[in-house]
C-alpha positions as CSV (number, residue, x, y, z in Angstrom):
1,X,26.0,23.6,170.3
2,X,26.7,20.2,169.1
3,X,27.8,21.3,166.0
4,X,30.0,23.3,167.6
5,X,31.6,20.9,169.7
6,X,31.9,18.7,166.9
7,X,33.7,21.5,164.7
8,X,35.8,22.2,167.6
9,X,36.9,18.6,168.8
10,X,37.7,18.3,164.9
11,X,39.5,21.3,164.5
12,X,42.0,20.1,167.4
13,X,42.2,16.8,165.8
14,X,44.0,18.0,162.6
15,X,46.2,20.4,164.6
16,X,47.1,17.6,167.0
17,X,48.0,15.5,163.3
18,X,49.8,18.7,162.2
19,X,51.9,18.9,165.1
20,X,52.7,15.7,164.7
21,X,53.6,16.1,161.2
22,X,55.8,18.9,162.3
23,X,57.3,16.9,165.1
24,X,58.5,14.0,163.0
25,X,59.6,16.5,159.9
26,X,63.4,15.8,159.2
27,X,65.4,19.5,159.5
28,X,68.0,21.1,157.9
29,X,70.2,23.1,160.8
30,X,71.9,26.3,160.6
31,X,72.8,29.2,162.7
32,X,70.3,31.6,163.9
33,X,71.5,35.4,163.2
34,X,72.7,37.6,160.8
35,X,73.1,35.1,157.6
36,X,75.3,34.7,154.8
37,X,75.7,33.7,151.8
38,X,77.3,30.6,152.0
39,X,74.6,29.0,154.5
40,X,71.7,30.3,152.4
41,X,73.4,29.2,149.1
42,X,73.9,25.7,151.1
43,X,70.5,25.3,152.2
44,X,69.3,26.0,148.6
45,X,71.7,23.5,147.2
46,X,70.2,20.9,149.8
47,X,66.9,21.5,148.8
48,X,66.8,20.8,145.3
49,X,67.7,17.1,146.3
50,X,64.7,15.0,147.0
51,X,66.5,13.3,149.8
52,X,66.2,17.0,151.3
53,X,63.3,19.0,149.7
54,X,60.5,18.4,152.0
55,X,62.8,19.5,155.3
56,X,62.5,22.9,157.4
57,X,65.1,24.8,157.5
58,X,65.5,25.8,161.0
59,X,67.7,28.5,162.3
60,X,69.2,28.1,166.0
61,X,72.4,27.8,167.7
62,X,71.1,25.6,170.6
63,X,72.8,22.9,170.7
64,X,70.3,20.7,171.2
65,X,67.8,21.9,168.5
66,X,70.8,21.5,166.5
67,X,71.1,18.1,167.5
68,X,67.8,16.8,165.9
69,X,68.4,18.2,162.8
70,X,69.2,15.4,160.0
71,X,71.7,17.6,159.0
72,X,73.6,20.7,159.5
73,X,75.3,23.6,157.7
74,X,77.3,26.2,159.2
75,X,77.5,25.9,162.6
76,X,78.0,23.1,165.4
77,X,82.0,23.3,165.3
78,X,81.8,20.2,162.9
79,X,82.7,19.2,159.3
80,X,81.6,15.4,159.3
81,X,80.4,14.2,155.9
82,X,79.2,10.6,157.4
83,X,77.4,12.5,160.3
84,X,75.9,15.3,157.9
85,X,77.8,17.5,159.8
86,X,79.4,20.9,158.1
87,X,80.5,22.6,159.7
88,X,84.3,25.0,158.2
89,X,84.6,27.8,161.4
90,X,86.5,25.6,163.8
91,X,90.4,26.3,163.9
92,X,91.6,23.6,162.6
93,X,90.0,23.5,159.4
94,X,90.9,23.8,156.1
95,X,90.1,22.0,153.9
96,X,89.9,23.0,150.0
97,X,88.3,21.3,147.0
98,X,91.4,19.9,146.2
99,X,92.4,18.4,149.8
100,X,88.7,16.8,149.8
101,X,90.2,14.8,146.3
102,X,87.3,16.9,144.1
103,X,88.7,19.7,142.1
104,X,92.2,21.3,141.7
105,X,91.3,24.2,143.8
106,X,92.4,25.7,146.7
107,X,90.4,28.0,148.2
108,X,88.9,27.4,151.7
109,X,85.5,26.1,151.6
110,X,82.9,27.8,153.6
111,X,79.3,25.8,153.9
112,X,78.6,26.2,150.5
113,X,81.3,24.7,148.7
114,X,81.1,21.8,151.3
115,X,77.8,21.0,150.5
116,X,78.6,21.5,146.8
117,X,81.7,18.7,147.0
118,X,79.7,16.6,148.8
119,X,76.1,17.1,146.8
120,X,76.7,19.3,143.7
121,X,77.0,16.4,141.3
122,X,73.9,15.0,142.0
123,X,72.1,18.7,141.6
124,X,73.9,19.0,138.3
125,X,72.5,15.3,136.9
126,X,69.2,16.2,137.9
127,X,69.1,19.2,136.4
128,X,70.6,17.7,133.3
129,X,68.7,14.4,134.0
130,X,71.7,12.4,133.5
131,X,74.1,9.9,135.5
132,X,75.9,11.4,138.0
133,X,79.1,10.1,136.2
134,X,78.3,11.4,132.7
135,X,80.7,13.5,131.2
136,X,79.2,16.7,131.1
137,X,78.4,16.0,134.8
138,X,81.6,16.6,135.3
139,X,82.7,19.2,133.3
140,X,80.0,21.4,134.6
141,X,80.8,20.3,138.4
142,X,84.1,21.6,138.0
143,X,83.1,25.4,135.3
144,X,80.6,25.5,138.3
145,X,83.1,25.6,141.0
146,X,85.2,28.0,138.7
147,X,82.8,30.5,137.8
148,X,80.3,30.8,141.0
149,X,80.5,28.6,144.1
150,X,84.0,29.5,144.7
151,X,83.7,33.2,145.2
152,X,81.0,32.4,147.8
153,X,84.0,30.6,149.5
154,X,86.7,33.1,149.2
155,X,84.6,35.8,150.4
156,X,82.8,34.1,153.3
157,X,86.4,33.1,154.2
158,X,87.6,36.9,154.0
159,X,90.3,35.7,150.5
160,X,90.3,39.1,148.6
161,X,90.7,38.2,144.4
162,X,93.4,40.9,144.3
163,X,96.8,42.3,146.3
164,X,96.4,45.9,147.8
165,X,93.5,48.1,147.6
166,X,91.0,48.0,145.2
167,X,91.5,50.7,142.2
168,X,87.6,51.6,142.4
169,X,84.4,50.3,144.6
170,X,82.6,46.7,143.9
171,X,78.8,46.2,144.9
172,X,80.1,42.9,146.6
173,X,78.6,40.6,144.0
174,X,76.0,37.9,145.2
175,X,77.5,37.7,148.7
176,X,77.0,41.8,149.2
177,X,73.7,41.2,147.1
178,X,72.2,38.8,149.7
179,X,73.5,40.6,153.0
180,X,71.4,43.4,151.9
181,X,68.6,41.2,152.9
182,X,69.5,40.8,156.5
183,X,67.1,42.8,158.6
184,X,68.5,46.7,158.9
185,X,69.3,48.6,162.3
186,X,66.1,50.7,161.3
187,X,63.8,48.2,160.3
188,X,60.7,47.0,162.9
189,X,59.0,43.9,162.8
190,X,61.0,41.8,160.2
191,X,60.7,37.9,159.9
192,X,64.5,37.0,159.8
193,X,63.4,34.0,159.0
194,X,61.7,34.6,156.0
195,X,64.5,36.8,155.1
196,X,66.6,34.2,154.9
197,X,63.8,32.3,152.5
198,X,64.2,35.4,150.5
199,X,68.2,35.2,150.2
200,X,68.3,31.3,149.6
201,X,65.8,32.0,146.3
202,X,68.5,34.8,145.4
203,X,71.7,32.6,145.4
204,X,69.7,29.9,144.5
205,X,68.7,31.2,141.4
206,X,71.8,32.6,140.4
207,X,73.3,29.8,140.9
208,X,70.6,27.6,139.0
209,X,70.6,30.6,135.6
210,X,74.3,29.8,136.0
211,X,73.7,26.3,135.1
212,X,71.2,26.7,132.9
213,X,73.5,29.2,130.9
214,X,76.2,26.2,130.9
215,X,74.1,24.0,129.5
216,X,71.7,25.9,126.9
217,X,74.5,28.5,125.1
218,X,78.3,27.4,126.9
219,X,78.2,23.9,125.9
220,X,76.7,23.5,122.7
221,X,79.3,26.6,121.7
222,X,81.9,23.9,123.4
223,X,80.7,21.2,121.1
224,X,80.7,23.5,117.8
225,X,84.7,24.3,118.8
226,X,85.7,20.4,120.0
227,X,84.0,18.9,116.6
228,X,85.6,22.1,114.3
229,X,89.4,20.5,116.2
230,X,88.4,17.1,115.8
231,X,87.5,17.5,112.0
232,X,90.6,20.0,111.3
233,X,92.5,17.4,108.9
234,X,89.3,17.5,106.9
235,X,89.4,20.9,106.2
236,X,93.3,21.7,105.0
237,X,95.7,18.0,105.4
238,X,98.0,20.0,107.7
239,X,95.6,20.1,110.7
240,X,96.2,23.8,111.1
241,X,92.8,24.9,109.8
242,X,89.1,24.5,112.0
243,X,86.0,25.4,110.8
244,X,82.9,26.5,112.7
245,X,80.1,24.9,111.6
246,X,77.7,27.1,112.7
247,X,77.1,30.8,111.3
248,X,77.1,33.6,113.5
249,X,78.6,34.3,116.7
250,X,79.8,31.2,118.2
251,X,82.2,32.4,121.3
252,X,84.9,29.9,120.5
253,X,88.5,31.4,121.6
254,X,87.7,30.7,125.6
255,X,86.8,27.0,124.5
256,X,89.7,26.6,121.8
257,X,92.3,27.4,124.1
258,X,90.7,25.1,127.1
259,X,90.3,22.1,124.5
260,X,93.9,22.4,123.7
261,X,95.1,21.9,126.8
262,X,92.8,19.2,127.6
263,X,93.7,17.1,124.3
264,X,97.4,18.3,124.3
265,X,97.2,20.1,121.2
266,X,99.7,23.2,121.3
267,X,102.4,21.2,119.1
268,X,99.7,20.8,116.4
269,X,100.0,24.1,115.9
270,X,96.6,25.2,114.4
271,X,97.0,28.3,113.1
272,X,93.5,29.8,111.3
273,X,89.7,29.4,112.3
274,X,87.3,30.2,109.3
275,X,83.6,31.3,110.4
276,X,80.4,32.4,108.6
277,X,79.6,36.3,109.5
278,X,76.4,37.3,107.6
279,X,76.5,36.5,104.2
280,X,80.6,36.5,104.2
281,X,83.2,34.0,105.7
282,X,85.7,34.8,108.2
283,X,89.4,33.5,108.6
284,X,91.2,34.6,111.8
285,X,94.6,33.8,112.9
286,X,94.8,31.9,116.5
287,X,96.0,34.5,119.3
288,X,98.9,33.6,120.9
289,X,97.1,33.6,124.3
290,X,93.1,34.1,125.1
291,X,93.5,37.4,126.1
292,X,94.9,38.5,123.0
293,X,93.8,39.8,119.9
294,X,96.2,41.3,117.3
295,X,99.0,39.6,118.8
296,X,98.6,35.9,116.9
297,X,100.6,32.3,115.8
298,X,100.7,34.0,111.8
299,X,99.1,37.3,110.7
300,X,97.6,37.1,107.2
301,X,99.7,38.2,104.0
302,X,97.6,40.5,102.2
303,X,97.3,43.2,104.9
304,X,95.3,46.3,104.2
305,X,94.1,44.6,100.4
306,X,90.4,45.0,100.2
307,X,87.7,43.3,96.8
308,X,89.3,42.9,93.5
309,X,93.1,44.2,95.0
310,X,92.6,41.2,97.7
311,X,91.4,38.3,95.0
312,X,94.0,39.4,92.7
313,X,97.1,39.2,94.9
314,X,96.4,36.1,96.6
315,X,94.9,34.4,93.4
316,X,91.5,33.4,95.3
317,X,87.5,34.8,94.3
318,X,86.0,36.3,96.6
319,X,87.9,38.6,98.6
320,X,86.6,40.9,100.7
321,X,89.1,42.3,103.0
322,X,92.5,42.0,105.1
323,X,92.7,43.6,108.2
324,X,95.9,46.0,108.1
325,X,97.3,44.1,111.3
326,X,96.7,40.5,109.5
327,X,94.5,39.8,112.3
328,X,91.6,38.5,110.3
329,X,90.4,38.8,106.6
330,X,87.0,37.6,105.0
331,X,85.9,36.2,102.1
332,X,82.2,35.7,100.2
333,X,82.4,32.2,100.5
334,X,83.4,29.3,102.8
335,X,85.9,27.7,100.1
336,X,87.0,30.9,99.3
337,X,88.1,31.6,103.3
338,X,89.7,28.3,103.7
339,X,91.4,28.7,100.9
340,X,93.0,32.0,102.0
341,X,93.9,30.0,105.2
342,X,95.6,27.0,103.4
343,X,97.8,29.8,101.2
344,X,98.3,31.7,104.3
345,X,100.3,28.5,105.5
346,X,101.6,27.4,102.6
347,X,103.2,31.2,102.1
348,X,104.9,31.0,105.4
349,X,106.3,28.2,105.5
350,X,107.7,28.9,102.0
351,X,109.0,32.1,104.4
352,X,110.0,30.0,107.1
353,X,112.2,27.9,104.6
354,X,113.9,30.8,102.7
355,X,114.7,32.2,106.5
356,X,116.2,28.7,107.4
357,X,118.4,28.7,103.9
358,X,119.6,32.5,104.9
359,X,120.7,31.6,107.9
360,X,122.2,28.9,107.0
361,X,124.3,30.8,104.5
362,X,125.7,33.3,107.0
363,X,126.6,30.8,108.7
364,X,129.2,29.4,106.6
365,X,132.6,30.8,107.3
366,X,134.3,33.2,104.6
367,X,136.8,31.7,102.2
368,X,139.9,33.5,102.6
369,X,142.3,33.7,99.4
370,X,146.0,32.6,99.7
């Protein structure tokens, strides 16, 4: 009996100190319900912050439960970044990426991209375990924003990503993904709670493989393009030659055409990128846009000439091939593919000069005898 008693005045001593634990545990508000995305993808964001990780997430729309939460996403009728308030559903909000001074975009935010202006930075050089204003801080903030957080926006916000009806049906992407997990019409006895634990590990981790795919394959394919642009006059003196580094595979065209706009580069005109393929060596002409393949700043000469026909025409070892188009040729060696894009140039503007002399020629008026 004494034991007993003992046990049990014990017992309610550590759930007395674990309601007190409870009691004084800072919260992270957000309406009770059916969920979205957006909230669930915000309270994920919060929580990878250590300022947030250790509070509950608790779902309610009473006002005053609400009201001692340390801060709150989704609901309340507030967006107050100094009150930790945020709030996008009242009327007279609207408020974008760019309005908030962040990002040239200008969707409207829902919850998520809120709390991603306001907190995704710091997530980001965390992950990265660098200073919130390093660089590649940044440019991830904003491919981030680009690629992922801001179709969360748009379709919490009803913004369709095309005019008039859809030509087929979409599974509704991450958004669609994570309302599946609301509880069904049919379904008994479901924690909606731990539902909503479910969906948050779903965006959440989308979100987080999104970064980690921006970091481990998207940038270091960045860096590959940015030093090939940066070392171009190294490779052929007219700057209109890069060369890959790295053999195999490197996705450069989506990063060549973003660095040149960055650095300004469209009046340098480069023309050719050479790149190892196997044992053999590439050279490609630039497309004239990133969507375009056989449509380019200066096809190859050579087109269709394959092995001996190829190294005999243009003079250089080593040929492999010419696509009939001009789109791209190959060579067995790095030298030898540079060196077909150096003649390339050198042959037209040899043809851009005997163009300029013929034109200038009929434009000379017609003696006339007396």
């Amino acid at each position: 009996t004494i034991l007993r008693g003992l046990t049990t005045r014990f017992s309610l001593r550590s759930l007395n100190r674990s309601f007190a634990v409870m009691a004084e545990m800072k919260k992270i508000g957000t309406h009770s319900g059916k969920f979205h995305c957006d909230e669930a993808f915000a309270c994920y964001m919060l929580k990878q912050l250590p300022e947030f990780e250790n509070h509950q997430i608790v779902r309610s729309r009473d006002e005053k439960v609400l009201a001692e939460c340390d801060i709150v996403v989704d609901v309340g009728g507030v967006f107050d970044a100094a009150s930790r308030r945020f709030d996008h559903h009242q009327k007279e909000f609207q408020e974008t990426m760019s309005t908030l001074g962040h990002l040239p975009f200008h969707t409207r935010l829902s919850s998520a991209g809120l709390v991603y202006a306001h907190y995704g930075k710091q997530i980001i050089a965390n992950y990265l375990k660098k200073p919130i204003d390093d660089k590649l801080v940044s440019l991830f903030f904003h491919r981030l924003y680009s690629v992922y957080v801001e179709q969360v926006d748009a379709v919490d916000n009803g913004i369709s990503a095309y005019e008039g009806l859809p030509k087929y049906h979409t599974s509704g992407g991450i958004s669609g993904r994570v309302g599946h997990l609301n509880p069904h019409w049919n379904e008994k006895d479901v924690d909606a709670d731990e539902r909503f634990g479910q969906a948050m590990n779903l965006v959440g981790g989308d979100f987080m493989e999104n970064l980690r795919y921006l970091y481990q394959v998207w940038w270091p394919a960045r860096e590959i393009v940015e030093k090939a642009i940066d070392s171009r006059t190294e490779t052929d003196s007219s700057g209109r030659v890069i060369v890959l580094r790295s053999n195999g595979g490197v996705p450069w065209k989506e990063h060549f055409f973003d660095l040149e706009d960055e650095l300004g580069l469209s009046s340098a005109n480069i023309t050719y990128i050479v790149f190892g393929e196997g044992n053999d060596w590439r050279v490609q002409a630039i497309p004239n846009t990133r969507l375009s393949s056989f449509d380019n700043r200066q096809p190859l000469p050579w087109k269709g000439l394959r092995d001996d026909a190829l190294s005999t025409e243009s003079g250089i070892e080593g040929g492999v091939f010419v696509h009939v188009t001009g789109f791209i040729g190959g060579n067995r060696s790095k030298e030898g593919a540079i060196a077909m894009a150096s003649k390339a140039i050198q042959l037209g503007n040899q043809d851009a000069e005997t163009e300029v002399k013929k034109m200038k020629l009929e434009e000379q008026p017609t003696s006339v005898q007396a």
